[in-house]
C-alpha positions in Angstrom: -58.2 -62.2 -1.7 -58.8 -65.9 -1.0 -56.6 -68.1 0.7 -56.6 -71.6 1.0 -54.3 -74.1 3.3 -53.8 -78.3 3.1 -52.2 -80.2 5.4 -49.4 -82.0 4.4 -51.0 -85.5 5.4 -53.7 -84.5 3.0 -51.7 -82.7 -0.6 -51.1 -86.1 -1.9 -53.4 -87.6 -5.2 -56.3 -85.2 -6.7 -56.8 -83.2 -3.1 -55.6 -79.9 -3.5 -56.9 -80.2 -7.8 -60.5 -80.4 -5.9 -60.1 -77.8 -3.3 -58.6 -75.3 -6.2 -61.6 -76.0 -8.1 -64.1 -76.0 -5.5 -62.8 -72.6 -4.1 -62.5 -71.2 -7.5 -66.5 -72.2 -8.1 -67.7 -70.7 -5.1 -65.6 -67.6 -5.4 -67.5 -67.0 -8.9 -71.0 -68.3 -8.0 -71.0 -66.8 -4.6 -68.7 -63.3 -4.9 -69.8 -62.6 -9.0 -66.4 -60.0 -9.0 -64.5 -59.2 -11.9 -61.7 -61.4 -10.5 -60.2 -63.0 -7.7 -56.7 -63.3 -5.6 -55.7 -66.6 -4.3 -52.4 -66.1 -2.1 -50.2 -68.9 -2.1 -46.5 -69.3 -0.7 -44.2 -70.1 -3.3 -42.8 -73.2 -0.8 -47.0 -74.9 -1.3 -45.7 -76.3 -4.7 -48.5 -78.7 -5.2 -51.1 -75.8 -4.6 -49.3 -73.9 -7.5 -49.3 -77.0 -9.6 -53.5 -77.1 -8.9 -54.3 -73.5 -9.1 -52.0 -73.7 -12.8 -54.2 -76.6 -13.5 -57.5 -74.7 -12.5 -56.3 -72.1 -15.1 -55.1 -69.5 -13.4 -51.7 -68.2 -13.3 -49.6 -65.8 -11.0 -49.7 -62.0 -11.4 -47.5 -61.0 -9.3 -44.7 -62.2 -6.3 -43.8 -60.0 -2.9 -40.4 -61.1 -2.2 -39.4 -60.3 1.5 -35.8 -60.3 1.9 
């Protein structure tokens, strides 16, 4: 599982589109799995909006109630 934080001076423009994308390379250059994980709170809506850009989508949500 990868996970991945911006601060919130910085998730403005093509930021978090580059960090998705450079994470995303070096997870697959660096750790050749099958697949990956990237965790993301469902609150760090412009991470979501990168990681769908990137290509991947969710698989699953833990709801804690």
């Amino acid at each position: 599982m990868a996970t991945f934080w911006l601060r919130q001076d910085l998730q403005a423009g093509d930021i978090p589109d580059r960090l998705v994308a450079a994470a995303h390379r070096w997870l697959r250059e660096a750790w050749p799995l099958p697949a990956h994980l990237c965790r993301v709170n469902d609150a760090e809506t412009r991470s979501i909006t990168a990681l769908g850009r990137a290509g991947l989508s969710p698989r699953f949500a833990i709801v804690i109630r």
